[in-house]
N, C-alpha and C positions, 0 to 999 in steps of 0.2 A: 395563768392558774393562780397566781398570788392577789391577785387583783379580783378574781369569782371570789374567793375564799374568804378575803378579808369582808367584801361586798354582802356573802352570806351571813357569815357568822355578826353580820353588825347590825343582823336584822332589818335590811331595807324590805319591805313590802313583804311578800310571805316567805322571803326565806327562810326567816327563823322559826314557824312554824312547827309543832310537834306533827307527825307521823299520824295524828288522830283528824288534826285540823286540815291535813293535806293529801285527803284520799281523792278520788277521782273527780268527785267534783269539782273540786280546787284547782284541779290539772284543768279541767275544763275551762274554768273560770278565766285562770291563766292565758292558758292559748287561744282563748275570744278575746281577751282584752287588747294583747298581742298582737292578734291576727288584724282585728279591726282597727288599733293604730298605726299598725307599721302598711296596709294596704294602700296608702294616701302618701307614703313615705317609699315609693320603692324606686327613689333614681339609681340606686343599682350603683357597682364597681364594675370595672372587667377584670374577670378572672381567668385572662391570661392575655397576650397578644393576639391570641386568632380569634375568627369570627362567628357568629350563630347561622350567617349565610350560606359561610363558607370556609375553606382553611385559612381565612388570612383577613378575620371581621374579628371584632370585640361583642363577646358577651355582657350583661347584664345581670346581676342576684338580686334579689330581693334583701332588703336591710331587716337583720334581725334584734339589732342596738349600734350603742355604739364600737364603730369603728369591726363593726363584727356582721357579714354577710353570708346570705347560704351559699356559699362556694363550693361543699362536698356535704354529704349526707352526717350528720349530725344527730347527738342526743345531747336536748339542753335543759337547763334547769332556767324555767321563764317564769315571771313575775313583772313589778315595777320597779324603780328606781326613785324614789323621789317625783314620785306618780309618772313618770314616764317606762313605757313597755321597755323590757329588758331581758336580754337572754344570756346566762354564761355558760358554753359545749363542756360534757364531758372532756376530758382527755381521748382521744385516739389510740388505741393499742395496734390494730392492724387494721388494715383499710384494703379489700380486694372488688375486683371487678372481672366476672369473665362477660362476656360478649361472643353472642353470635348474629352476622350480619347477612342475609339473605338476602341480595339484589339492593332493594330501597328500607329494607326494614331492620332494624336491631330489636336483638333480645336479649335483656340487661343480666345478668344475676351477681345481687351484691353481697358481701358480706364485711361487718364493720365489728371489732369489737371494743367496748367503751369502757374508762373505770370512773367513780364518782370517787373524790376522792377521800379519805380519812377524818381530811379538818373542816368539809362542811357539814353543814346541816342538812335532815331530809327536808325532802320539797320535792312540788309537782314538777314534772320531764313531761318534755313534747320531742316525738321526733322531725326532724326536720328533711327534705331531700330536696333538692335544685330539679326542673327537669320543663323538657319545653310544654308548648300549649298541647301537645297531642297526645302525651305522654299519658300510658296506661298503665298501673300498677295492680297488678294479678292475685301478688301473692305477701305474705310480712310476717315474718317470725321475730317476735323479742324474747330472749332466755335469760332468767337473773342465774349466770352460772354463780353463787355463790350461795344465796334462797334459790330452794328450788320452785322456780314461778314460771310457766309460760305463756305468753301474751300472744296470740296469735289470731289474724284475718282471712275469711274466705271470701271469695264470689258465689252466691247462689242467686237462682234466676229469682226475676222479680217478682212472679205468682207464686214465691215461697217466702215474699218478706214479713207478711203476717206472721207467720208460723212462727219467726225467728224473733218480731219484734210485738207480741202477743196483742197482737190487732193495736198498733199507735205506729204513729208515723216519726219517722225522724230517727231509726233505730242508731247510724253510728251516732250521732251527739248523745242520744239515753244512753247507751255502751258508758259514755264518756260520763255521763252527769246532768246534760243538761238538756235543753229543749229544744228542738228541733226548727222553732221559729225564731229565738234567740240566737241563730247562728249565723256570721256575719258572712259575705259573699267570698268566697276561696280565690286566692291568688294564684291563677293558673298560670305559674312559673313557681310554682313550688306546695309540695307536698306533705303534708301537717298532720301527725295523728298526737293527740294527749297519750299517755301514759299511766300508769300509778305511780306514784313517788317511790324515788331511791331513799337507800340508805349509804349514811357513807360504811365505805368498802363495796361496795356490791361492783359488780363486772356486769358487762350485757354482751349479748353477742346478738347481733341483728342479723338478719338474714330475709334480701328483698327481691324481688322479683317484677321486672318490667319491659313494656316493649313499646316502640314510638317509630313513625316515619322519619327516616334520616333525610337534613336538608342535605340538596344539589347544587352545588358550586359552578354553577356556567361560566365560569371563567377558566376554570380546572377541568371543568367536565365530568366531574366527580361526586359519587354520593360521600355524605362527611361521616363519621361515628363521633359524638363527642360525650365523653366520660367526664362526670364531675368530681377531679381529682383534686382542685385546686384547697390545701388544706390549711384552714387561717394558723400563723403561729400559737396562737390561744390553747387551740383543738391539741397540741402536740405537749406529753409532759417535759420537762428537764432531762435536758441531756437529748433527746430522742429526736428524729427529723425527719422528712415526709419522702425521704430516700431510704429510712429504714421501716418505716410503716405503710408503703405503697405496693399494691401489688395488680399488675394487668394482663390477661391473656385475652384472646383477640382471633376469632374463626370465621373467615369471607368465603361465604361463597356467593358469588357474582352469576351463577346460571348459564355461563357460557364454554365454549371449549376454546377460548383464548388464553393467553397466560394476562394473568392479573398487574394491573398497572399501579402499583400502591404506593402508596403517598403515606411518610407521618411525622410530618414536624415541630411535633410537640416533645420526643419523646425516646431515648433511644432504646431500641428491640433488637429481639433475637430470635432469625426464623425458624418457625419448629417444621414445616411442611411446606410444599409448594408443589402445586399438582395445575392444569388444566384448567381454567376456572375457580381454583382455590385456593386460595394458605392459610395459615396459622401462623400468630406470631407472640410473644410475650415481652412483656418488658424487662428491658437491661437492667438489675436492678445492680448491677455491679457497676455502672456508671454511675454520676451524676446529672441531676437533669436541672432544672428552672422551675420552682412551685409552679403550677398553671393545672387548665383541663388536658387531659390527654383528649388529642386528635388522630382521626387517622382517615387517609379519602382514597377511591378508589375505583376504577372506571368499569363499568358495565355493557358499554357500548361494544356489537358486534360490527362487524361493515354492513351487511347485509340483513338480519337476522332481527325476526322478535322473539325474543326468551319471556318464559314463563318461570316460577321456580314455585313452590306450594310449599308451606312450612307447617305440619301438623304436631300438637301438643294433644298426647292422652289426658282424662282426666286424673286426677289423683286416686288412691281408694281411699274408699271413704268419706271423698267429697259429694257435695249435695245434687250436685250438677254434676252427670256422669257423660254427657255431649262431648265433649273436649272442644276443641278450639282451632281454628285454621286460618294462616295471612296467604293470600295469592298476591304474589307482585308481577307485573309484566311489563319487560323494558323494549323501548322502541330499537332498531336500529341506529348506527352513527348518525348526527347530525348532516352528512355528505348526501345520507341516500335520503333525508325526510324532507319533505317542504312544511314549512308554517301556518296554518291557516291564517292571513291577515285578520285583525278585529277590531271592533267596534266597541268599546268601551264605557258605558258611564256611569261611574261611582255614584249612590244617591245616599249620602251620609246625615244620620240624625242628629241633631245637634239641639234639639227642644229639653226643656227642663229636665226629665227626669233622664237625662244620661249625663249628670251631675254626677263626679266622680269618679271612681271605676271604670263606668258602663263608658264614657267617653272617652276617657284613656287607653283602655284595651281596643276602641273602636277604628281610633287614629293608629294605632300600632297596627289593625290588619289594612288597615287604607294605607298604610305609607309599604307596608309588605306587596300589597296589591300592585301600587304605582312601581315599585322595584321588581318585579315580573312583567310589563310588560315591553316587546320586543319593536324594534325599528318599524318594522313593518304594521304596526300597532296606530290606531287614532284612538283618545280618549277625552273626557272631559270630568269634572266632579261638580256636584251638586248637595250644598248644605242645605237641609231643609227643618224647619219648624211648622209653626203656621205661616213664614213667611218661605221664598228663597233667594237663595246666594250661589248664583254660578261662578265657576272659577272662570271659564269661557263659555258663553253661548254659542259655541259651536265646538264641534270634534275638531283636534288638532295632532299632530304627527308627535309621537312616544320620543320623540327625542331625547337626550338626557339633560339638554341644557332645560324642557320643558318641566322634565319629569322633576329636578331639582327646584323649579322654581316651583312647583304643584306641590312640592315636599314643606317648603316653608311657608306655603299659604295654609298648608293643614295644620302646621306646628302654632302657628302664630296667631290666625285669623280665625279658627274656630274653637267657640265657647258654648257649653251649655246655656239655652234660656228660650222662654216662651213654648205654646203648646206645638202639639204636633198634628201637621195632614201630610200625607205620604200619599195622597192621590193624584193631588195639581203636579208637584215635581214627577211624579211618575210617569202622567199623561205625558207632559212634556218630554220626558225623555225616550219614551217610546215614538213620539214623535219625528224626534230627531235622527231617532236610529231607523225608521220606516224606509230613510233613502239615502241610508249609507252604502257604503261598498264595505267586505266581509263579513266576518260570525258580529252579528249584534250580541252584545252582552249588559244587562243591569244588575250590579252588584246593589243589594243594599243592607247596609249595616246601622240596623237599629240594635233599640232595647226589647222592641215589639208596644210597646205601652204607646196607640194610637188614639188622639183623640177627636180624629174622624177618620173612618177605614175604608179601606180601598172598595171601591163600586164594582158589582159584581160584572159589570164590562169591561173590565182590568182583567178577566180570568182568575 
C-alpha cells in the first residue's frame, strides 16, 4: 500500500492525472497498453501448492507488474511505470465466494469489496479475475458505495447487438473508449474489464457471476472446484489478513444416490449438510489456513450407473434475453465397469509465421494438455507443420509416459514459429497413416486458421 501510494502521488505515467484527463478512455487506454504488454510476459507464479489438473498440480496467473500477479479477483489502478505496464490493487475489505458444483460444472458467485485509498490520486481501474480457458462470465455488478454510481454488464443475444451498439461494431471496447480494432487479443486466463476512475475514499463492492467445466483429477478420481483465493499481501490494508477478509461456502451435488466422497486440502471447513449425493460445506474461518486457492474434489462415479443432472437458470426481469440458460452434465459409470476405446492419435500442430506469439504459446499449452490425456492404451504421434514438415516419429507409438514426456520436451523446445503454411501435405499424410491403424483414429489440429494454401476439397 505504501509503495502504490508513493508510486501515485509521484506521478509516474498517468497516475497523477486529474479526474477530467482520466475518464474512460484513459482506462481504456490503460488496460490495452497493459493487456498488450504483459500478454508476452505471462510465465505465471503458482498460487498455491496444488494443481490446475488436479488436487495436487501448480497453477499459473498471469503477471500484472511487478512482483504482483492475478491470483484472486482484483480492482486496480493501471498505468506505466517508467514506461513499463503497471498495476497497484485496491485494498481488499471482504473477499466472498459461494459455489455451486453440479456433477462436472461449477457456478461461481462472487463478491469482493474494495477501498481506494485517501493519499492517492484518481486514475483509471481495471478490474481484474484469474480464471481458466473455459470460463464464462454471465453476470458483473460494480457499485461506488460512496458516489452513488452503478457499473453494470449484461448478455443479450447477438441479433440485438446493433440496437445496443447503434449499428458499429466493437460495442464493449466503445463502452470503454475505444475501438474495436485497436483491441489487443484477450488472455484467456484472465478476465479484464476498464472501469471509470476512482476517487480516493470511494469503496466498490463488486459482485460477479460465472460458470466453467471443473478439471478431473484421474489420479484421485475426482472432479476439482478451484476458487481463486490466493490474496497478494499488497491487496490486504495494515493490520488486516486473508483469514480475516476470506469468506467460502461450497454446495455438491454429484447426481447420484451415493454418499459423497469429498476431498479439500487447501482449506479448513465446516459441514453445513450431508445428504445422499449431496453437501454443503463452508469455510472454518475460525482456523488458520496457508494464503493459496481454495480446492476442493469430489467423486461422481456410481458402480454401475449413468447420471445425468440438468441445472436451469431463469432469466433475470428485465433482462433482454428472456430464454434463460441450462448446463446438462452426464457422468459415466466407475472406471470398473467402463472399457476404453483404444485410439489412434495425431496431433498436426501449426508452427508457420503467423502463430508468432500468443497464437503459438496457447497452441503448445492445448498440445501439451492433449499429450497429458492420453491413456496406455493409446498410439500417437505429432506433426509440426508450415510449408514444410517435422514429425516427431513417422509412425504411431504406444502413450507411454516415458514417450509422452519425451513428446512434452520436443514441443517445448524444438517448436518455433516461421515460414508459410499448407495444412494439406501434413494432413494427407496423416490420414494416411491413420487408414491402417487399429482403434478410434483421431486428428487434432491446432492452427491460427490463416492458410496459405487450403485444404483440397477431397480432404472433406
Amino acid at each position: 500500500g505504501a509503495l502504490g501510494a508513493s508510486a501515485i502521488q509521484s506521478g509516474l505515467g498517468p497516475y497523477g492525472q486529474t479526474s477530467a484527463a482520466a475518464g474512460p478512455k484513459a482506462a481504456d487506454i490503460a488496460a490495452r497498453a497493459l493487456a498488450g504488454a504483459q500478454n508476452n510476459n505471462n510465465s505465471g507464479v503458482p498460487s498455491s501448492g496444488l494443481t490446475a489438473q488436479g488436487l495436487a498440480s501448480v497453477v499459473t496467473r498471469p503477471q500484472l507488474g511487478d512482483d504482483l500477479y492475478c491470483s484472486c479477483p482484483m480492482v486496480c489502478v493501471v498505468g506505466t511505470n517508467y514506461g513499463a505496464p503497471h498495476a497497484v490493487p485496491l485494498n481488499i475489505m471482504t473477499l466472498q465466494f459461494e459455489a455451486q458444483c453440479h456433477i462436472s460444472q461449477a457456478f461461481v458467485q462472487m463478491q469482493m469489496v474494495c477501498h481506494y485509498p485517501m493519499n492517492w490520486n484518481d486514475a483509471p481501474l481495471v478490474l481484474f479475475l484469474p480464471k481458466s480457458t473455459d470460463t464464462t462470465v454471465t453476470e458483473l455488478c460494480v457499485e461506488n458505495m460512496v458516489r452513488p454510481s452503478v457499473f453494470a454488464t449484461a448478455v443479450v443475444p447477438l441479433e440485438d447487438m446493433k440496437k445496443y451498439s447503434g449499428g458499429k461494431k466493437g460495442t464493449a471496447s466503445q463502452t470503454a473508449g475505444g475501438d474495436a480494432e485497436d483491441m489487443p487479443g484477450s488472455d484467456p486466463e484472465m478476465f479484464m474489464l476498464p472501469l471509470p476512475p476512482g476517487l480516493p475514499g470511494d469503496q466498490y463492492r463488486v459482485k460477479l457471476s460465472y460458470f466453467h467445466a471443473m478439471t478431473f483429477d484421474v489420479v484421485q478420481g475426482k472432479y476439482v472446484l478451484r476458487l481463486p483465493t490466493t490474496v497478494p499481501a499488497v491487496c490486504l490494508a495494515q493490520g488486516s489478513s486473508v483469514n480475516s477478509v476470506l469468506d467460502v461456502r461450497v454446495a455438491v451435488n454429484t447426481g447420484t444416490s451415493d454418499d459423497v466422497e469429498l476431498l479439500v486440502p487447501s482449506h479448513p471447513i465446516t459441514m453445513q449438510s450431508k445428504q445422499p449425493g449431496a453437501v454443503s460445506f463452508e469455510l472454518d474461518t475460525t482456523q488458520v489456513w496457508e494464503n493459496g486457492d481454495f480446492v476442493a474434489g469430489y467423486n461422481v462415479w456410481t458402480r454401475d450407473q449413468v447420471t445425468a443432472s440438468v441445472h436451469v437458470e431463469a432469466p433475470q426481469p428485465g433482462m433482454p434475453d428472456q430464454r434463460g440458460t441450462f448446463a446438462l452434465s452426464i457422468t459415466p459409470p466407475g472406471p470398473e465397469n467402463c472399457v476404453r476405446f483404444p485410439r489412434s492419435v495425431v496431433f498436426m500442430f501449426d508452427r508457420s509465421g503467423s502463430m508468432t506469439g500468443d497464437p503459438i504459446r496457447y497452441a503448445k499449452a492445448a498440445l501439451l494438455n492433449g499429450l497429458h490425456m492420453l491413456g496406455p492404451e493409446d498410439k500417437f504421434t505429432v506433426v509440426a507443420f508450415d510449408h514444410e514438415q517435422l514429425w516427431w516419429t513417422d509412425r504411431l507409438i504406444e502413450a507411454t509416459p516415458e514417450n509422452i514426456l519425451t513428446c512434452m520436451h520436443w514441443v517445448n523446445d524444438d517448436l518455433s514459429a516461421r515460414g508459410t503454411t499448407d495444412i494439406h501435405a501434413p494432413l494427407q499424410r496423416a490420414l494416411k497413416l491413420l487408414a491402417g491403424a487399429a482403434g478410434l483414429p483421431l486428428v487434432f489440429l491446432l492452427t491460427d486458421g490463416e492458410a496459405s494454401s487450403a485444404c483440397c476439397s477431397t480432404c472433406g
